[in-house]
C-alpha positions in Angstrom: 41.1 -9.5 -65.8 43.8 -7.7 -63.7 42.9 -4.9 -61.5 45.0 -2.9 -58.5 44.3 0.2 -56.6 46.6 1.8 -54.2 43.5 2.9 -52.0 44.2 0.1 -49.5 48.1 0.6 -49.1 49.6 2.6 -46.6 50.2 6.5 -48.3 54.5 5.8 -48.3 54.1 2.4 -49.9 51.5 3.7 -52.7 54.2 4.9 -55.4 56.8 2.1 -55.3 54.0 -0.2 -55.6 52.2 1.3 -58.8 56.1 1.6 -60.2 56.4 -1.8 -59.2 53.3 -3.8 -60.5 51.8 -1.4 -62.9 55.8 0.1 -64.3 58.2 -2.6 -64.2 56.1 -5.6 -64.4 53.3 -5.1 -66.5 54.4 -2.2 -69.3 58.1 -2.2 -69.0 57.8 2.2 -68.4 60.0 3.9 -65.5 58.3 6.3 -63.2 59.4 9.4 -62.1 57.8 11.5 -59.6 59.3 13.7 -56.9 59.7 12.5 -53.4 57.7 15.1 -51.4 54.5 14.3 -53.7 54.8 10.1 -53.3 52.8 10.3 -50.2 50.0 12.0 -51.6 49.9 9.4 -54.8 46.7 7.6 -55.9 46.0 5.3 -58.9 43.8 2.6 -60.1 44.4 -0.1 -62.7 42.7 -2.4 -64.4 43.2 -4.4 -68.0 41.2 -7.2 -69.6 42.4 -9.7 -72.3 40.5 -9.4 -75.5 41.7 -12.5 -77.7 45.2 -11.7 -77.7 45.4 -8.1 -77.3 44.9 -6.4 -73.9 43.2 -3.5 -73.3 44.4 -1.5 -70.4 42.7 1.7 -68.2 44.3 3.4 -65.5 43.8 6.9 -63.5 46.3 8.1 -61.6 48.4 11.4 -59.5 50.3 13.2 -62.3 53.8 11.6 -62.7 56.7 11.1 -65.5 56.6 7.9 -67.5 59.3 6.7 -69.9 60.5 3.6 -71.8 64.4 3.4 -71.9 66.8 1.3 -73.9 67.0 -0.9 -70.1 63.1 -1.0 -70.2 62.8 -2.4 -73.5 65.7 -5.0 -73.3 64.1 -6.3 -69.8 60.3 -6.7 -71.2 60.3 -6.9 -74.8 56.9 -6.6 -77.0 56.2 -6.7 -80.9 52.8 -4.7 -80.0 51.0 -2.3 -82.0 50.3 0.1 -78.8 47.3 2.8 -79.5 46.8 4.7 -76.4 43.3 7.4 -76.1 44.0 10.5 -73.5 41.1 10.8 -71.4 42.3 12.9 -69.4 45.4 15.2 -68.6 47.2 16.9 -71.2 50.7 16.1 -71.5 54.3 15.9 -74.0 56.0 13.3 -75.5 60.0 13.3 -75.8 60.6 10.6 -78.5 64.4 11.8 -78.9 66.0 14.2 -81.6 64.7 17.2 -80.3 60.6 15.9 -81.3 58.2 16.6 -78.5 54.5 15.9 -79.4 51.7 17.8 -77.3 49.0 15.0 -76.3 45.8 16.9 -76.1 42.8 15.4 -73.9 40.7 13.2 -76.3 44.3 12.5 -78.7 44.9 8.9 -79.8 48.3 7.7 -80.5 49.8 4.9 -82.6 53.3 3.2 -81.6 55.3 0.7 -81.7 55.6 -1.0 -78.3 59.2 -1.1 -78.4 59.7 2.7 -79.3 62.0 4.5 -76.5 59.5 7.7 -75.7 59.7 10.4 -72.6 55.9 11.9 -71.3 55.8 14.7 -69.1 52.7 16.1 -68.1 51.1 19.5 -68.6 49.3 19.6 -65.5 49.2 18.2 -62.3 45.6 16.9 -61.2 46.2 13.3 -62.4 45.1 11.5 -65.6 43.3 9.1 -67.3 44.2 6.8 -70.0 42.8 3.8 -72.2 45.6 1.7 -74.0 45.1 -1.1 -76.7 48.1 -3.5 -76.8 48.1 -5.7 -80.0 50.6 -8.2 -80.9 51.9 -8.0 -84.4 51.4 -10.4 -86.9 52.0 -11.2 -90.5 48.4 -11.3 -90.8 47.9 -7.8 -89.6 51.0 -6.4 -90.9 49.9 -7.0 -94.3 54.0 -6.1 -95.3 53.9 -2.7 -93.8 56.8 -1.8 -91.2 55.7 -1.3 -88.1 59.0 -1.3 -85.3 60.1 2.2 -86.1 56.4 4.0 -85.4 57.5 6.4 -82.1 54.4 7.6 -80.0 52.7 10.1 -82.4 48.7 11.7 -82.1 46.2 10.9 -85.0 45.8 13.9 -86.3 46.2 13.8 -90.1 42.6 12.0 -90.3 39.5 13.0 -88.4 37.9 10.0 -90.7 40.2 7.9 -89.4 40.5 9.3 -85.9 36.7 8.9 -85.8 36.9 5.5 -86.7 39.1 4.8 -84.6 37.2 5.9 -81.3 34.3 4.3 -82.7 36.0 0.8 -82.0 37.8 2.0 -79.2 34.4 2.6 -77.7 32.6 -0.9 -78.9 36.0 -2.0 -77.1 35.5 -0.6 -73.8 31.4 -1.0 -73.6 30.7 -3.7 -75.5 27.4 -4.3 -77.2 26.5 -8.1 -76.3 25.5 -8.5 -80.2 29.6 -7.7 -81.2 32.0 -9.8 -80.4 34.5 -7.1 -80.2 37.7 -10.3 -80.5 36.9 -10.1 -84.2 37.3 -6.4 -84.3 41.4 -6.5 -83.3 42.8 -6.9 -87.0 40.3 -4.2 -87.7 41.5 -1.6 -85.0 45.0 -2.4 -85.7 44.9 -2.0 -89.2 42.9 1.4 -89.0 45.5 2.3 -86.9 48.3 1.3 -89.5 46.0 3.2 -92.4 46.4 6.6 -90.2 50.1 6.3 -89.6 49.9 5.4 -93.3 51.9 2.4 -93.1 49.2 0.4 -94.8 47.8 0.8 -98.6 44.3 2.0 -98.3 44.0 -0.3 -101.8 44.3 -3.9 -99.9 41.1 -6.1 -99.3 42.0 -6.2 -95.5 42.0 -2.3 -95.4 38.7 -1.9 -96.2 37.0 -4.4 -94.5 38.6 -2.3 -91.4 37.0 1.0 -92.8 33.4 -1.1 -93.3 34.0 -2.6 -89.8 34.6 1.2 -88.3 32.1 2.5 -90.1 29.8 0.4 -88.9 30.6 0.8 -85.3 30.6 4.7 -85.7 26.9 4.3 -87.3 26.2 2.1 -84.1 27.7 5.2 -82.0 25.5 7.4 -83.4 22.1 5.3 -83.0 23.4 4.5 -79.2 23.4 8.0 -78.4 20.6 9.3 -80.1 18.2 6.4 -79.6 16.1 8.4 -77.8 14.6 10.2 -81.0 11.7 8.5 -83.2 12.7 10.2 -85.9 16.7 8.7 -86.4 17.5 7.3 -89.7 19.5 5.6 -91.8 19.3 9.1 -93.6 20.4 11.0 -90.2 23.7 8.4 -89.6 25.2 8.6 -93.5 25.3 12.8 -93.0 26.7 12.9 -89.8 29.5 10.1 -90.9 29.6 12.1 -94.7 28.5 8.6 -96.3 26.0 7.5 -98.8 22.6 6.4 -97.2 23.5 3.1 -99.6 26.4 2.6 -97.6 24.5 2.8 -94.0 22.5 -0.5 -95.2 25.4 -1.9 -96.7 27.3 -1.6 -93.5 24.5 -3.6 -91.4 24.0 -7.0 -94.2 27.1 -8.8 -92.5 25.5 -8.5 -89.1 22.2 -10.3 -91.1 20.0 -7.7 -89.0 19.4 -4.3 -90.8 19.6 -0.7 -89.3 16.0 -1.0 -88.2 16.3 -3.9 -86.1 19.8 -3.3 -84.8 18.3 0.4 -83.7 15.4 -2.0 -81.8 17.4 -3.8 -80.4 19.4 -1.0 -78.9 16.3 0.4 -77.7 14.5 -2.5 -76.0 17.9 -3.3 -74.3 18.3 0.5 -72.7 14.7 -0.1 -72.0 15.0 -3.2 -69.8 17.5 -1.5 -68.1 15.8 1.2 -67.3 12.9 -0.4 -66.0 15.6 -2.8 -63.8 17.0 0.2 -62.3 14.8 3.3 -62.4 11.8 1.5 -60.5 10.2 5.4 -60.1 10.1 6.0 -64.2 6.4 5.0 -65.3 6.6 2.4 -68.3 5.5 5.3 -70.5 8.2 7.4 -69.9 10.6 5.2 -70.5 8.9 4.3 -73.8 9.2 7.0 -75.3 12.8 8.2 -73.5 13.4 5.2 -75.3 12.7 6.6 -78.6 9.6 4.6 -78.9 6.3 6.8 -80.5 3.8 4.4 -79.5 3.5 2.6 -76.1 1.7 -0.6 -77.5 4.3 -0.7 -80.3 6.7 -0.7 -77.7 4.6 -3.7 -75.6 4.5 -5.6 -78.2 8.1 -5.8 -79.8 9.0 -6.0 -75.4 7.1 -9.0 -75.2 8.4 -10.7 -78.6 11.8 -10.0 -78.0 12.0 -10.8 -74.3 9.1 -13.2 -73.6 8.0 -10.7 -70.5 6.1 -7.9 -70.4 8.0 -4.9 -69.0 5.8 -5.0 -66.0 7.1 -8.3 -65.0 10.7 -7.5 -65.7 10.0 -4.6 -63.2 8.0 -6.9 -60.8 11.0 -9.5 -61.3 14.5 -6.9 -60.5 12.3 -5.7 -57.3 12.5 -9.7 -56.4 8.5 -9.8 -56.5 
């Protein structure tokens, strides 16, 4: 993992050094930003290899960022590059007179090699979440992908959806998900909304079951908390067949039931690790749990402690 802050560099050095280690050397981007507002610049970086993509967050002061002709001939990339806006509204310049608005909560899909211009809309800074994949034959499936300029999803809320299912499985990852096998997926999801790839192909739906199935593990993350989520609940809210929620889960070998446990008795644990002042009770049922001994007894089977002694044990007793 690579990480850099500014935080501990003097306020004149800040700038040059984020142009220098996060611009030049890492993305191959120039950065702009007027001299009377260098001193006051802040930013924080950090990416971590996933196989052999890279996924990439930083925050940082408002500035200009652009890739050039010079840019691109000194650091090079055949990358699939799909970038999430956080934070900070902004426009893309991607030459002939096209400028894209880049909303807060926009993806975009590009080729890494695409000369682009992004000013922002404001000035309070930004945040940003990037996903750099290297192109292969295998992903590719035949579809051209060097030509895709910086462009927001939205032609496909399905897609889009999808999309920041995985981006999300990505950036928090459930321990049960290896989220390496999920690359081809996100790329080729990506490919389907700049539709560059046939929705037909074998390899273009296993990407829709594989972000289907993380947007149906979204949903049961955030609503664990109610006893009465179902399979039922998760195919309306994704617009699927309740069929299709069970057939997402048989690869996994656990079904919806025991993958919602799970989940459950592993926000549980933590709760009881860090919330020492939250009776066992109440973080049954804030659990979703509608039965304490239910809840004992799946604790004990799945973790071979009672939740008492996983309390007793993160207060070192």
């Amino acid at each position: 993992m690579i990480s850099f802050s500014t935080d501990e560099l003097r306020p004149e050095d800040r700038f040059d050094h984020w142009c220098e280690v996060r611009g030049k050397s890492l993305f191959g981007v120039t950065i702009e930003l007027e001299r009377e507002k260098r001193a006051d610049f802040q930013g924080r970086f950090s990416a971590v290899p996933i196989g052999n993509a890279v996924l990439a967050e930083m925050t940082a002061s408002s500035y200009r960022v652009g890739r050039t002709a010079a840019d691109i001939a000194r650091v090079s990339s055949n990358s699939l590059s799909i970038g999430y806006q956080i934070r900070g509204p902004g426009f893309v310049d991607i030459g002939r007179g096209r400028v894209h608005r880049i909303r807060e909560g926009d993806f975009t899909v590009s080729h890494s090699d695409q000369p682009f211009m992004g000013t922002p809309e404001r000035s309070d800074g930004f945040h940003f979440r990037t996903l750099k994949i290297p192109l292969t034959s295998d992903i590719l499936l035949g579809a051209r992908a060097y030509n895709l300029a910086p462009y927001p999803l939205n032609g496909s809320a399905k897609l889009t959806r999808l999309i920041a299912a995985m981006f999300a499985a990505l950036s928090d990852p459930d321990p049960a998900i290896s989220p390496e096998h999920d690359i081809q997926h996100i790329a080729r999801l990506a490919l389907l909304a700049r539709q560059r790839l046939s929705p037909g192909f074998p390899e273009s739906r296993a990407a829709l079951r594989a972000g289907y199935l993380h947007a149906a593990r979204g949903v049961m993350k955030r609503d664990l908390h109610r006893p009465d989520l179902t399979p039922a609940s998760v195919a309306a809210e994704l617009a699927i067949s309740l069929r299709q929620v069970h057939v997402l889960f048989e690869p996994t070998g656990f079904s919806f039931a025991r993958t919602l446990t799970a989940m459950r008795l592993r926000q549980a644990r933590k709760r009881l690790e860090t919330m020492p002042t939250q009776s066992v009770t109440d973080i049954a049922y804030a659990c979703g749990f509608d039965s304490v001994a239910t809840f004992y007894r799946v604790f004990r089977a799945s973790f071979g402690m009672t939740p008492r002694d996983v309390r007793m044990a993160a207060r070192g007793g």
